[in-house]
Backbone as numpy.savetxt, mean C-alpha at the origin, in Angstrom:
# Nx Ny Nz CAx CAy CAz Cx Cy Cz
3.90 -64.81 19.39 4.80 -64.19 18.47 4.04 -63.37 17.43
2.78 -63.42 16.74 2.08 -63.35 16.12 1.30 -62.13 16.82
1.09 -61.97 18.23 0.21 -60.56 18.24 1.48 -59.68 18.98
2.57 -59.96 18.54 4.28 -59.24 19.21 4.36 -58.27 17.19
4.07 -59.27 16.54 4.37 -58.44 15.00 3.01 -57.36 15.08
1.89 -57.63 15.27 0.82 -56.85 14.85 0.78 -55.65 15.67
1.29 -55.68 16.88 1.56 -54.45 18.32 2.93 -53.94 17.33
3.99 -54.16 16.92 5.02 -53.13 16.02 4.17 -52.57 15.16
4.04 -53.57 14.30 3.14 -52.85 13.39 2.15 -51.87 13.13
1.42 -51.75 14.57 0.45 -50.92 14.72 0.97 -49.77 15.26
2.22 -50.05 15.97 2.59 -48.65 16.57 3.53 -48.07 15.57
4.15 -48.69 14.17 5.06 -48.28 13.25 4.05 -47.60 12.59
2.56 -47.91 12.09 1.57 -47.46 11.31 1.32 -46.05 12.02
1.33 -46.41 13.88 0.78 -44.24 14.11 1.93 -43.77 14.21
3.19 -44.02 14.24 4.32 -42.70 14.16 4.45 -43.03 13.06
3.87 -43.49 12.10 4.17 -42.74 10.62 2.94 -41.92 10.19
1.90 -42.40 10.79 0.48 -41.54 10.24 0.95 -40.17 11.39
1.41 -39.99 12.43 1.97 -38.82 13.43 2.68 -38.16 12.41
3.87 -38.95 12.03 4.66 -37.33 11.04 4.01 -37.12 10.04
3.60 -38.21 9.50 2.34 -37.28 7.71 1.43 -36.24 8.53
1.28 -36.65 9.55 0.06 -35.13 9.92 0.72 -33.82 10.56
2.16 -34.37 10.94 2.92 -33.11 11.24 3.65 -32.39 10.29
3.80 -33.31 9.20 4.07 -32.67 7.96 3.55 -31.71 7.29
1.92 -32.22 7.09 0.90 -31.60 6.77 0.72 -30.63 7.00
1.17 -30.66 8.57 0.69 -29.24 9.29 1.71 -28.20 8.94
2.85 -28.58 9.28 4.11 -27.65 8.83 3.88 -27.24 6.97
3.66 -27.88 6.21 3.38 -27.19 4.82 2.30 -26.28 4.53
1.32 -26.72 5.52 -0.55 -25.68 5.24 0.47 -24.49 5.98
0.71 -24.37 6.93 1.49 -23.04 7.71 2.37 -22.33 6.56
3.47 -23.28 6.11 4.56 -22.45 5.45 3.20 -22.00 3.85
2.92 -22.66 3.54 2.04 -21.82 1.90 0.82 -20.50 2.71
0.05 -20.74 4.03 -0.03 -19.73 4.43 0.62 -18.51 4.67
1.90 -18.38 5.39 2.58 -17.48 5.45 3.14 -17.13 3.95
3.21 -17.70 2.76 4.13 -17.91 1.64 2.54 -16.68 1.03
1.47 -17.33 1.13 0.41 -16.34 0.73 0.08 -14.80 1.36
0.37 -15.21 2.18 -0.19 -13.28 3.15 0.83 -12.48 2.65
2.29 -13.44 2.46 3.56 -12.41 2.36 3.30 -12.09 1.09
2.33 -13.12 -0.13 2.35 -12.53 -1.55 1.04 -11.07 -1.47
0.21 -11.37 -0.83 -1.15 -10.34 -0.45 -0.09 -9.12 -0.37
0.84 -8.96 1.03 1.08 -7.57 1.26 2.25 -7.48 0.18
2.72 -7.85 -0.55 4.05 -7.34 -1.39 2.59 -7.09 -2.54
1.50 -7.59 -3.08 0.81 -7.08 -3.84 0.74 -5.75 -3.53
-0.11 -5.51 -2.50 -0.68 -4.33 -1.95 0.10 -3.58 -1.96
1.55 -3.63 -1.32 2.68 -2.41 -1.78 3.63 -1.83 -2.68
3.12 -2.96 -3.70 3.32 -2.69 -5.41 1.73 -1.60 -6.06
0.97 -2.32 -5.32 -0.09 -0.96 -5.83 -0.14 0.67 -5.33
0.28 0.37 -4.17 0.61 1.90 -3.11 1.74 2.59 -3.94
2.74 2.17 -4.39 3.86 2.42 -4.98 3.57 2.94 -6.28
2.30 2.39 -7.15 2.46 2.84 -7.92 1.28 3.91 -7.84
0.63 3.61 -6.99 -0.76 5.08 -6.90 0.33 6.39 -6.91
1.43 5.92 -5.62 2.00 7.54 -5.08 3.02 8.06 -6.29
3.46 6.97 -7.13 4.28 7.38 -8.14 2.75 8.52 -9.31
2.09 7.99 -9.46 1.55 8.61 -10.73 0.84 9.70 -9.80
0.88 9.48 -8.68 0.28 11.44 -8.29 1.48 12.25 -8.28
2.63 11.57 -8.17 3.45 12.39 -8.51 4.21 12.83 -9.75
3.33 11.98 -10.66 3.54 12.60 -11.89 2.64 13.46 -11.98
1.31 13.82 -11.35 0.54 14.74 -11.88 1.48 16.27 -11.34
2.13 16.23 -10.52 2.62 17.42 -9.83 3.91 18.06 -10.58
4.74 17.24 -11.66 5.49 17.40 -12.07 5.04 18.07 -13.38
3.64 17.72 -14.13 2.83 18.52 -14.82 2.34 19.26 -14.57
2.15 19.92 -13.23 1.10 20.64 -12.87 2.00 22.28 -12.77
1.46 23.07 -13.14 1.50 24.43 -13.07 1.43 25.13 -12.11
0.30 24.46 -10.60 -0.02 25.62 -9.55 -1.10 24.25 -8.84
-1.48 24.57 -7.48 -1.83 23.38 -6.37 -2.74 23.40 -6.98
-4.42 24.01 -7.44 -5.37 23.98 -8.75 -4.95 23.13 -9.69
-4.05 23.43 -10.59 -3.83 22.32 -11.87 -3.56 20.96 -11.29
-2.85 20.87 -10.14 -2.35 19.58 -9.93 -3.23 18.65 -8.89
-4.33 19.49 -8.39 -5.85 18.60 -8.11 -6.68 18.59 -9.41
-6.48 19.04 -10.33 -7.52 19.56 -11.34 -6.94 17.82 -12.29
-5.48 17.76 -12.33 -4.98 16.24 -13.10 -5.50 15.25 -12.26
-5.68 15.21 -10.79 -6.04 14.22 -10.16 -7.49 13.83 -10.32
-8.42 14.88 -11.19 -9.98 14.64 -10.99 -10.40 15.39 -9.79
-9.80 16.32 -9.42 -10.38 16.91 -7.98 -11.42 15.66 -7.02
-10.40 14.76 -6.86 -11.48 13.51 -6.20 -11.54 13.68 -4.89
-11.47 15.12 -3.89 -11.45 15.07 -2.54 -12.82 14.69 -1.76
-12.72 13.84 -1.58 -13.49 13.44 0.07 -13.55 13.97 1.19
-12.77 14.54 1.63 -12.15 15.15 2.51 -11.10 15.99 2.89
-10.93 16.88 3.63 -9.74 18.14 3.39 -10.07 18.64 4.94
-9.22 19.11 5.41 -9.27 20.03 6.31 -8.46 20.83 6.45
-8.62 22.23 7.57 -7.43 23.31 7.31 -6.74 23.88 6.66
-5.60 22.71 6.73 -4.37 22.75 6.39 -3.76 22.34 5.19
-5.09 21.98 3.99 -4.80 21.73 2.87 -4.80 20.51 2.68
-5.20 19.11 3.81 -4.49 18.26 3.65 -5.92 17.27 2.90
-5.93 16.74 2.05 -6.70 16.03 1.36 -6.84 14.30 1.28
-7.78 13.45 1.23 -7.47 12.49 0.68 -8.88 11.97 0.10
-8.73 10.70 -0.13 -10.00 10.05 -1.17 -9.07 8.92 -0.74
-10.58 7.98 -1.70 -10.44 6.11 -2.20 -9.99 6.63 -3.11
-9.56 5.20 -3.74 -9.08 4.83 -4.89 -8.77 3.58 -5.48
-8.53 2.56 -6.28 -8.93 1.61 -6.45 -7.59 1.30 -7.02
-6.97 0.00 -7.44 -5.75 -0.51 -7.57 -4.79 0.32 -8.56
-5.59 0.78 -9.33 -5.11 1.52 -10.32 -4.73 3.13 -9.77
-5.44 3.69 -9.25 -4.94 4.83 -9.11 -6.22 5.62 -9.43
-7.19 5.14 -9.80 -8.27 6.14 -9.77 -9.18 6.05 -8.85
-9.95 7.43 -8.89 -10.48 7.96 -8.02 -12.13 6.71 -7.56
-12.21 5.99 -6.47 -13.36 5.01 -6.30 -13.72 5.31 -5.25
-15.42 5.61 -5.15 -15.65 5.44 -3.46 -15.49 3.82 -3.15
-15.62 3.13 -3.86 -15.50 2.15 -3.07 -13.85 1.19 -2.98
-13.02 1.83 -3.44 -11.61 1.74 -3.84 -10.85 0.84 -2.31
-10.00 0.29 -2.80 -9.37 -0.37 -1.84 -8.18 0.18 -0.81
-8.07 1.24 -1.46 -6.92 2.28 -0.81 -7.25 3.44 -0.76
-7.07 4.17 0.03 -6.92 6.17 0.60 -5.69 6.27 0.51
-5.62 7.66 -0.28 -4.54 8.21 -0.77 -4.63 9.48 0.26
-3.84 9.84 0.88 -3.82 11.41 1.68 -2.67 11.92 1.12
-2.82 13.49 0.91 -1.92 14.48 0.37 -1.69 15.60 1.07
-0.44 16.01 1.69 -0.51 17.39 2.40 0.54 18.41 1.03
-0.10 18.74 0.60 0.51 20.04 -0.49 1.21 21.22 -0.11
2.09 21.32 0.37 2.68 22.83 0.59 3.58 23.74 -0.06
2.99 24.98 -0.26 3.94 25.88 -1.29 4.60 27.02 -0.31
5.61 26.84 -0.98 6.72 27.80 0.22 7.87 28.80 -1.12
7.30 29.89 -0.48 7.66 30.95 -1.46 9.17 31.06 -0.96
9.64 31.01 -1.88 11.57 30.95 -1.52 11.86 32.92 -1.24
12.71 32.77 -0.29 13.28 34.16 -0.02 13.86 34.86 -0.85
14.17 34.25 -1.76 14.46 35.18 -3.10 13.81 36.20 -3.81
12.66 35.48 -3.63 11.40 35.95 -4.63 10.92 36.03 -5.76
12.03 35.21 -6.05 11.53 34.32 -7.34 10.79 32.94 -8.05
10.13 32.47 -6.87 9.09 31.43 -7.16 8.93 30.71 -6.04
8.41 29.63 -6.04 7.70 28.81 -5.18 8.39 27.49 -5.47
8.62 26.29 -3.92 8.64 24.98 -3.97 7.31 24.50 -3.63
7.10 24.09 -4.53 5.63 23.31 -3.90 6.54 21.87 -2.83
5.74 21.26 -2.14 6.09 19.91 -1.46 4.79 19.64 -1.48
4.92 17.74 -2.01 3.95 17.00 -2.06 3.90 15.58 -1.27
3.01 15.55 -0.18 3.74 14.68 0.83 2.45 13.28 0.46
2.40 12.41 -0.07 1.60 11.60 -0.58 1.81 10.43 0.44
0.56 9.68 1.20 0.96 8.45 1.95 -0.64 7.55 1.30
-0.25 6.39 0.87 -1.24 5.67 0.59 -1.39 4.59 1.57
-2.52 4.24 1.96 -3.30 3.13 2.75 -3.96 2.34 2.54
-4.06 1.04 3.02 -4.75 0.12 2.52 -6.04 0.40 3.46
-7.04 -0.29 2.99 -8.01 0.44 2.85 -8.79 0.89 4.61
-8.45 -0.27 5.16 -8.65 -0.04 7.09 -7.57 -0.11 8.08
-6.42 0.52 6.91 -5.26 0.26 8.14 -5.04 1.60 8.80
-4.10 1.63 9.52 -4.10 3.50 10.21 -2.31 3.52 9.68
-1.70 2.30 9.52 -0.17 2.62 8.98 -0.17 2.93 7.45
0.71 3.77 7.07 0.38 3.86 5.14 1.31 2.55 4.96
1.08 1.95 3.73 1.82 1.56 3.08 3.16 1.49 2.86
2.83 2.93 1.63 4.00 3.36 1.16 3.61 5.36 1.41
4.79 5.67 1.54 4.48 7.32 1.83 5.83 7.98 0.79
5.47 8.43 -0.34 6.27 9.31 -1.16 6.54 10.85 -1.00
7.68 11.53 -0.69 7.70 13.12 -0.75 8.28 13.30 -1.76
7.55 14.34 -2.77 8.00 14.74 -4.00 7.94 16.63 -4.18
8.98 17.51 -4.49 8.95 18.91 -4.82 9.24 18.70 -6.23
8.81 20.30 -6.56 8.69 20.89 -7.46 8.95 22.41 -7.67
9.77 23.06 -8.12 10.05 24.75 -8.35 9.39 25.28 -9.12
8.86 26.42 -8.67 7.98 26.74 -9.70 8.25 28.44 -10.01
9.03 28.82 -11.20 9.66 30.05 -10.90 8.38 31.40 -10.69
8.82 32.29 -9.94 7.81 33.47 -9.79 7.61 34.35 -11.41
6.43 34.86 -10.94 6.17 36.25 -12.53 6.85 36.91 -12.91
């Protein structure tokens, strides 16, 4: 009768030490996922706000010159077609070693009127080794002719 209690007992002791470790396991998972999901909502609160304040520089800016000239002319790179980007670091300034690339395709399109220009400012920020942006902002601007 005596080794009939200690055989329950021992098998009541591993299906309860079984669910504390399946427990375990199910909570390390859920605060993992609870963390990566806080990482990328960080990261696309910073993209959000890089592409917002380049697009304040464009709303100050006078002509595609002034409005690289507010950015720090921080290009790294450009080709052709005008299209630019750099690092940059959480804040929005210009870092080689920055955690995000900002790319910009700038285009000014002289209205048929002939009375000024829309600039378009097509801004996509990236984290720092991804090939998807983030966040990608399009912002214009009119800019009346002489």
């Amino acid at each position: 009768m005596n080794t009939r209690k200690h055989a329950s007992f021992f098998i009541e002791s591993l299906v309860l030490t079984l669910l504390l470790l399946v427990s375990v396991t199910v909570l390390i998972q859920l605060f993992g996922q609870a963390r990566a999901q806080s990482d990328k909502a960080r990261m696309t609160n910073a993209a959000v706000t890089i592409a917002r304040s380049t697009t304040a520089c464009l709303a100050a800016s006078d002509s595609r010159a002034d409005f690289f000239s507010l950015l720090g002319d921080p290009v790294e790179s450009e080709d052709e077609t005008g299209h630019r980007s750099w690092q940059v670091d959480e804040n929005g300034v210009p870092d080689e070693d920055g955690a995000y690339k900002v790319e910009v395709r700038y285009r000014e399109k002289d209205q048929a009127t002939g009375v000024g220009w829309l600039d378009t400012v097509e801004i996509s920020v990236y984290a720092d080794e991804e090939n998807e942006p983030l966040y990608t902002l399009e912002s214009q601007k009119y800019r009346p002719g002489a």
